[in-house]
MARBA-3410 file (N, C-alpha, C, O; in Angstrom, 1 decimal):
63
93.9,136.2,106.7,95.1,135.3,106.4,95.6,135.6,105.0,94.9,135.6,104.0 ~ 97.1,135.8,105.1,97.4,135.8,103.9,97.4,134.8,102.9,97.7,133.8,103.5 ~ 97.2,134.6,101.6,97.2,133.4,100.6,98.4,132.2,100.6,98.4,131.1,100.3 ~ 99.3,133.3,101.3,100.9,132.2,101.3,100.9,131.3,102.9,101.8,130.7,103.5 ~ 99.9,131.5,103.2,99.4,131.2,104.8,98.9,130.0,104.3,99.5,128.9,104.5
97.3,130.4,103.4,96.4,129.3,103.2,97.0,128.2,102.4,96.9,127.0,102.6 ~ 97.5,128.7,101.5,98.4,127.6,100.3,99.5,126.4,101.3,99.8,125.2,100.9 ~ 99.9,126.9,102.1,100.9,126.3,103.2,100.0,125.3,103.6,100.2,124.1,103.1 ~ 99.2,125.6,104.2,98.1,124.3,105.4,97.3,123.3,103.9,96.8,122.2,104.0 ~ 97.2,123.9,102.8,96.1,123.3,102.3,97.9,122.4,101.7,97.6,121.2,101.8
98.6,122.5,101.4,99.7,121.5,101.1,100.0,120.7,102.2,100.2,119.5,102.1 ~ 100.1,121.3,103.2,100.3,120.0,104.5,99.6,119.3,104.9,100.0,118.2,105.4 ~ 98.1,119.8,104.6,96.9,119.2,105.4,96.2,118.4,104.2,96.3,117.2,103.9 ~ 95.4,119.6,103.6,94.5,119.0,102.7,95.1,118.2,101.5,94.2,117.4,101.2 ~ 96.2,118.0,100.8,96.7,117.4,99.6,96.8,115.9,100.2,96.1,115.2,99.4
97.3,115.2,101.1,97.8,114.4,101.6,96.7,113.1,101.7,96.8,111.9,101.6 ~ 95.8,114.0,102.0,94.3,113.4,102.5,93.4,113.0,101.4,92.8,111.9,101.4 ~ 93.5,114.3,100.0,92.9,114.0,99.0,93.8,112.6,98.1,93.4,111.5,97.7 ~ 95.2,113.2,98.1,95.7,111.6,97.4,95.6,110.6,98.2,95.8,109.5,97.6 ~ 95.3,110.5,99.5,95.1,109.5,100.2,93.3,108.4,99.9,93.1,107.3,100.2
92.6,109.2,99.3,91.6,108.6,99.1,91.4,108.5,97.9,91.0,107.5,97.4 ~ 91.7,109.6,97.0,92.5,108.8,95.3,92.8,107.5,95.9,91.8,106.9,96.3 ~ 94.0,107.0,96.1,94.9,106.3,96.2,93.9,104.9,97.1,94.1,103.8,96.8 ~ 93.2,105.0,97.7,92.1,104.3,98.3,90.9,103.1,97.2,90.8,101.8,97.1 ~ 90.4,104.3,96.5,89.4,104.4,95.3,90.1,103.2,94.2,89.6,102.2,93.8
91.5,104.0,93.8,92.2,104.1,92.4,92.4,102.0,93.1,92.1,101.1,92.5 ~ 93.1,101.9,94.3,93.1,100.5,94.5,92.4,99.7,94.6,92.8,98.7,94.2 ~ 91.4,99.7,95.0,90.2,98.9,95.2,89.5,98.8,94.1,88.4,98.2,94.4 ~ 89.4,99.2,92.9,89.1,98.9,91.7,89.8,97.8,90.8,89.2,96.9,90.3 ~ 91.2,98.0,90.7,92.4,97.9,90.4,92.5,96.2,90.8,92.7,95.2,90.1
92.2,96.2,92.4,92.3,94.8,92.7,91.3,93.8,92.4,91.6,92.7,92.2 ~ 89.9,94.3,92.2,88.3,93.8,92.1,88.8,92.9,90.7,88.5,91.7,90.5 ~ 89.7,93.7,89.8,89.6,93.4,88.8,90.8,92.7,88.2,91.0,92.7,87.0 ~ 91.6,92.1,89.1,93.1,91.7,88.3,93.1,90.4,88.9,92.2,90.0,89.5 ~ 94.3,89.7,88.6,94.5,88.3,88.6,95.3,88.3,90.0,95.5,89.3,90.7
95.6,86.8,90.3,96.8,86.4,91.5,98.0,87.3,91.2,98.6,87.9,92.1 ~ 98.4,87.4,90.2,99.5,87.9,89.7,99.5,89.5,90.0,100.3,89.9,90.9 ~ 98.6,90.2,89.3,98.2,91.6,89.6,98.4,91.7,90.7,99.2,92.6,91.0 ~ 97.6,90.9,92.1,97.1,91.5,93.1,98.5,91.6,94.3,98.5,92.1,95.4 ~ 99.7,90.9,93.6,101.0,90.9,94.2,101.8,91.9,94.1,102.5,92.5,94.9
101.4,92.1,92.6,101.8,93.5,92.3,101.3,94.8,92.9,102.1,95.7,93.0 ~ 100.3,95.0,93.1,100.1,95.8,93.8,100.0,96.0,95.0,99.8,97.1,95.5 ~ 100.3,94.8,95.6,100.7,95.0,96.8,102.1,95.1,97.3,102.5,95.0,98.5 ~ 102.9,95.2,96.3,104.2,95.6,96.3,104.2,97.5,95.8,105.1,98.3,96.1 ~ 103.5,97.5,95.4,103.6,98.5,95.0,102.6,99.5,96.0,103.1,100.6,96.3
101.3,99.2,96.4,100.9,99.4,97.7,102.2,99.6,98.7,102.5,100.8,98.5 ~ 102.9,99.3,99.5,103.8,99.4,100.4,104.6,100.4,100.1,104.8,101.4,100.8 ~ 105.0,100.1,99.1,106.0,101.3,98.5,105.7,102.5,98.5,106.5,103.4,98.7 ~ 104.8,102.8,98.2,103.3,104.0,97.8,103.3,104.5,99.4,103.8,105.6,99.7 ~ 102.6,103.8,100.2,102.2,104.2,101.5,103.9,104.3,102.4,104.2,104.9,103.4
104.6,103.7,101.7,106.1,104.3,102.8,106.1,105.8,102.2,105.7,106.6,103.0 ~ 106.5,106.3,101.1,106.8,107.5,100.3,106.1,108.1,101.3,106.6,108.9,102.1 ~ 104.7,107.8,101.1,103.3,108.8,101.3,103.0,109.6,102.8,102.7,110.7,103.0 ~ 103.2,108.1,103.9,103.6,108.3,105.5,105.0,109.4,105.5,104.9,110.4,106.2 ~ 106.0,109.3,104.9,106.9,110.2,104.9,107.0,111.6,104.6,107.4,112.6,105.1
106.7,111.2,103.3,106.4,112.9,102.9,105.2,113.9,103.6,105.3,115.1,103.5 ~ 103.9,113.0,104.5,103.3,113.6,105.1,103.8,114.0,106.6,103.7,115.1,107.0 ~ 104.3,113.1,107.2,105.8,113.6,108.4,106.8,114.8,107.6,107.1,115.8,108.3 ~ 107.2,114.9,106.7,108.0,115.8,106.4,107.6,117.0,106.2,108.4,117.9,106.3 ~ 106.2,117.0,105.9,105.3,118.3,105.8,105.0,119.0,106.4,104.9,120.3,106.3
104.7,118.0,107.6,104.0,118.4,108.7,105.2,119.0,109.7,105.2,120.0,110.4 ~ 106.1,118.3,109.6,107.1,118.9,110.8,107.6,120.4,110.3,107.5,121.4,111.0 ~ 108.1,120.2,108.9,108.9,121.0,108.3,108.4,122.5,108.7,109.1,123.5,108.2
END
């Protein structure tokens, strides 16, 4: 397989998956530790995050 082969799948497949569990980790810390206030916020910001995230991984994948 050529490199511009593997580089292709490991951006469609594998990237998506790894910020997906960053993004898991990085919140569940985040929330353990913040107020009423905080946890609104990030759940505003949660949503926002996972629409981009669902999309750009549909866009990847089809593209």
């Amino acid at each position: 397989m050529s490199i511009h082969i593997i580089l292709k799948l490991m951006i469609k497949f594998i990237l998506p998956i790894a910020v997906f569990i960053a993004a898991v980790y990085g919140i569940s810390y985040f929330w353990t530790n913040s107020s009423s206030k905080g946890k609104k916020m990030i759940t505003l910001g949660l949503i926002i995050g996972l629409t981009i995230g669902i999309s750009l991984t549909i866009y990847l994948i089809f593209d």
